[in-house]
C-alpha positions as CSV (number, residue, x, y, z in Angstrom):
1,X,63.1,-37.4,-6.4
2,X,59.9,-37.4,-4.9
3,X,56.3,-35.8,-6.5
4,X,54.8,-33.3,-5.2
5,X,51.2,-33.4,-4.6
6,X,48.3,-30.8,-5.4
7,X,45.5,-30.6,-3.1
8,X,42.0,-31.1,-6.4
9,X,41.2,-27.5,-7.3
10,X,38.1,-26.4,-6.2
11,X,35.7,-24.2,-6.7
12,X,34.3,-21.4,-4.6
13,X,30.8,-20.8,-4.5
14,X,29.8,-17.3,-5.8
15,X,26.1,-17.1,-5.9
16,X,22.9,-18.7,-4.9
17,X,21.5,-21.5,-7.6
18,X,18.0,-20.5,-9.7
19,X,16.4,-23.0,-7.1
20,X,17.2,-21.5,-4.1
21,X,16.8,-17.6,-5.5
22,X,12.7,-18.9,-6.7
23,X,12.5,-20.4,-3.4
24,X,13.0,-17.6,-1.6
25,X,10.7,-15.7,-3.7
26,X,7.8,-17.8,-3.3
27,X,7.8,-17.8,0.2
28,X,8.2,-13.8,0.2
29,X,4.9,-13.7,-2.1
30,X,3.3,-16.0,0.7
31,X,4.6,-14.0,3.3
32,X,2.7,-11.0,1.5
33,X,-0.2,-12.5,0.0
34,X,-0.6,-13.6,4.1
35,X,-0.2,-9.9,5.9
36,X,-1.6,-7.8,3.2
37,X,-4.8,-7.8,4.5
38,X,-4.0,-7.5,7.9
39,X,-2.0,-4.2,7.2
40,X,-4.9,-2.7,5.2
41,X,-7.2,-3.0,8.1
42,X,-4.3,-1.7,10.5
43,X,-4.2,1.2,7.6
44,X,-8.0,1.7,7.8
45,X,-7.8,1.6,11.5
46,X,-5.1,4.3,11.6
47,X,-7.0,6.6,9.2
48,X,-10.2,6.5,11.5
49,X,-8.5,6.8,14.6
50,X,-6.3,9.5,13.4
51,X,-9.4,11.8,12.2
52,X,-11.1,10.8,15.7
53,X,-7.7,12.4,17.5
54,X,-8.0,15.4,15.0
55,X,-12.0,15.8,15.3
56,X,-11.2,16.2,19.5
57,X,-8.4,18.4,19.0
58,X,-10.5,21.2,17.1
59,X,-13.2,20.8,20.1
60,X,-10.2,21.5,22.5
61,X,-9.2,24.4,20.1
62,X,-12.6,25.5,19.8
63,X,-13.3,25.2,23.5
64,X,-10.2,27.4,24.3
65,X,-10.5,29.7,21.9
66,X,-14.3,31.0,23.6
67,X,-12.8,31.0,26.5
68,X,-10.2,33.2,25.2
69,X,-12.3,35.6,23.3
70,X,-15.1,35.3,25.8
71,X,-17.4,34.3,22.9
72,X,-19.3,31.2,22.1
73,X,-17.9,29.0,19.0
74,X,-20.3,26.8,17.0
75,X,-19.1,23.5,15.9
76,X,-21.0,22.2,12.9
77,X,-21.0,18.7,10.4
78,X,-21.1,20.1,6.9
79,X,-24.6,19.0,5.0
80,X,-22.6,16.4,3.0
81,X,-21.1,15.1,6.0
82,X,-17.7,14.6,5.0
83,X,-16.6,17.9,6.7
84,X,-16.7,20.1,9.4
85,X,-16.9,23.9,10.6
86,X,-16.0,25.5,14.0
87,X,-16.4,29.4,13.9
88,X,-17.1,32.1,16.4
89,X,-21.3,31.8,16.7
90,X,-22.1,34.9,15.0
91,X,-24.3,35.5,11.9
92,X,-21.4,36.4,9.8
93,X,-19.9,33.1,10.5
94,X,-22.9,31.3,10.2
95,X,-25.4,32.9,7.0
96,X,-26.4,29.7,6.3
97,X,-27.7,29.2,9.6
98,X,-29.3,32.9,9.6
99,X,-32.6,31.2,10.7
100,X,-34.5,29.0,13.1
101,X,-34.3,28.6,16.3
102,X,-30.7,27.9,16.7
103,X,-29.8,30.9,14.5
104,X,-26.4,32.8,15.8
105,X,-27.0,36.3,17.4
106,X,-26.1,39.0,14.9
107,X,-22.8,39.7,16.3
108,X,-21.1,43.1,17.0
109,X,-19.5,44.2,14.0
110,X,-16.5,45.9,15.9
111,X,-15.7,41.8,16.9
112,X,-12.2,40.4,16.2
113,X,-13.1,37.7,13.1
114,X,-11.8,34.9,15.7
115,X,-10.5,31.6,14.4
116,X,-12.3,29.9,11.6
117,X,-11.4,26.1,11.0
118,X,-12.7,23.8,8.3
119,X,-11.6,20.6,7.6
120,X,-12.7,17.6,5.3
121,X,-13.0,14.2,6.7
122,X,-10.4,11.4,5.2
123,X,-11.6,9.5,1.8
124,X,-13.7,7.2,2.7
125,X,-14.9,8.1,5.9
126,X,-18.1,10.4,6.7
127,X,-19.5,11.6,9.9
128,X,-23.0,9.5,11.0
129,X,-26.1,10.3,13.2
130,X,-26.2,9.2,16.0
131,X,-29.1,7.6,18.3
132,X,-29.3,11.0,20.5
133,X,-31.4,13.6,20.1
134,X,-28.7,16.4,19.7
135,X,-27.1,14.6,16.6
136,X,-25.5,16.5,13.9
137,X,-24.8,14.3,10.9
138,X,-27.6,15.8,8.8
139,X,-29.1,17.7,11.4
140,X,-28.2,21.6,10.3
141,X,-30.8,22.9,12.8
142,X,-28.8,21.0,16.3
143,X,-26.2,23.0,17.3
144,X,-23.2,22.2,19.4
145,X,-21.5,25.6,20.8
146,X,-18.5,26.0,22.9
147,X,-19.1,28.3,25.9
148,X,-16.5,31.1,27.3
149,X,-17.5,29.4,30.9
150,X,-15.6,26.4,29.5
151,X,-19.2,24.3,28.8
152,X,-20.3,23.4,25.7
153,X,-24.4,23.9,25.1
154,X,-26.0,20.9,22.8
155,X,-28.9,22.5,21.6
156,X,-31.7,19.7,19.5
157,X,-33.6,20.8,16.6
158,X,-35.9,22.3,18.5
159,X,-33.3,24.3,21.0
160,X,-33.8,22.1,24.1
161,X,-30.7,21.9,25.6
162,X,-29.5,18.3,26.5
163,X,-26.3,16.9,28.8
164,X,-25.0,14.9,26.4
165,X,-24.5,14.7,22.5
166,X,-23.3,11.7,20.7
167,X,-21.8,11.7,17.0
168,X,-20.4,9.2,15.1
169,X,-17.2,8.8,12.5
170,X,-17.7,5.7,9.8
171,X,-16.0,4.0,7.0
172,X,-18.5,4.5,4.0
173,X,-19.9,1.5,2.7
174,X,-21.0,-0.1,6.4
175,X,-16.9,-0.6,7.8
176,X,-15.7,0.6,11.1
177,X,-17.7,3.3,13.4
178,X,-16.9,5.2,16.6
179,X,-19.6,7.0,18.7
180,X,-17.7,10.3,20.2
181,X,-20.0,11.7,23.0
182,X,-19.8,15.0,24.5
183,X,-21.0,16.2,27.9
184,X,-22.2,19.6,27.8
185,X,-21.1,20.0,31.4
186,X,-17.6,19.8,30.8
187,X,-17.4,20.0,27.2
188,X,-15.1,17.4,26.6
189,X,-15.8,14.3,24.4
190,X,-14.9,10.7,24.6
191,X,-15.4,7.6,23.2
192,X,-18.2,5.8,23.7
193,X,-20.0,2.2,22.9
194,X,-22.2,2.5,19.8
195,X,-25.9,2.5,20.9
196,X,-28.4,0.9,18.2
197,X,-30.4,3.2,16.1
């Protein structure tokens, strides 16, 4: 009679060994430690860019809505300049600005209200002056108004009228800055190299 043979039992492996599962998480923490900072500044990058996109969007709003109404709208930083305010440019809009040489005309009472939009800027970010005369970061006396011919009139402290107006969006604390410009001809705004102040 002849034996019969057994192949050696052996044993299937069920599960990754303590080495390879601490491997494996090391080079994950390396891997993160490595692109952490590279995604924050992406983040940072986003933020700024998306309040630039948003900032241009109200102009085009604004812009629109004068021609619309047939009324002038007044764009204005807030005095902490961490905000904005766009309004139809009438002294009930405006009391704040009741006087000076940029002051709104009274307005006809009869008037629609007309749209009123004001916004606060993302954490961290804050709206600059720029080299220009017609800046607005803590300038309340120049004025930036959206025409119903589709123009926008950049008025200085003093109410000269100037072609071109120049603002700039910053990460507090000296990060990243963009210089938006607007032509007064066309009243639209792009982006534009950061002059020295």
């Amino acid at each position: 009679m002849a034996m019969r043979r057994y192949a050696p039992l052996t044993r299937s492996r069920g599960g990754f060994t303590l080495v390879e599962l601490l491997a494996t998480i090391a080079i994950i923490a390396i891997v993160s430690a490595m692109t952490a900072p590279l995604a924050t500044g992406w983040w940072r990058s986003q933020k700024l860019q998306e309040a630039i996109d948003d900032l241009r969007t109200d102009w085009i709003k604004a812009r629109t809505q004068a021609m619309d109404e047939g009324r002038p709208y007044r764009f204005q930083v807030n005095s902490d300049n961490k905000g904005y305010r766009i309004a139809p440019n009438e002294i009930g809009n405006w009391t704040d600005q009741s006087n000076g040489v940029n002051a709104p005309p009274t307005g006809d009472p009869d008037e629609i209200a007309g749209r009123v939009t004001e916004k606060a800027l993302p954490e961290n970010l804050t709206f600059e002056a720029a080299s220009d005369l017609v800046n607005l970061g803590g300038n309340a006396d120049a004025t930036w108004l959206f025409l119903p011919d589709g123009r926008a009139r950049l008025l200085d402290s003093d109410g000269r009228e100037h072609q071109s107006a120049s603002i700039i969006l910053s990460e507090q604390g000296g990060g990243r800055r963009r210089q938006l410009t607007m032509r007064a001809l066309t009243a639209q705004a792009s982006l534009t190299p950061l002059t020295q102040q």
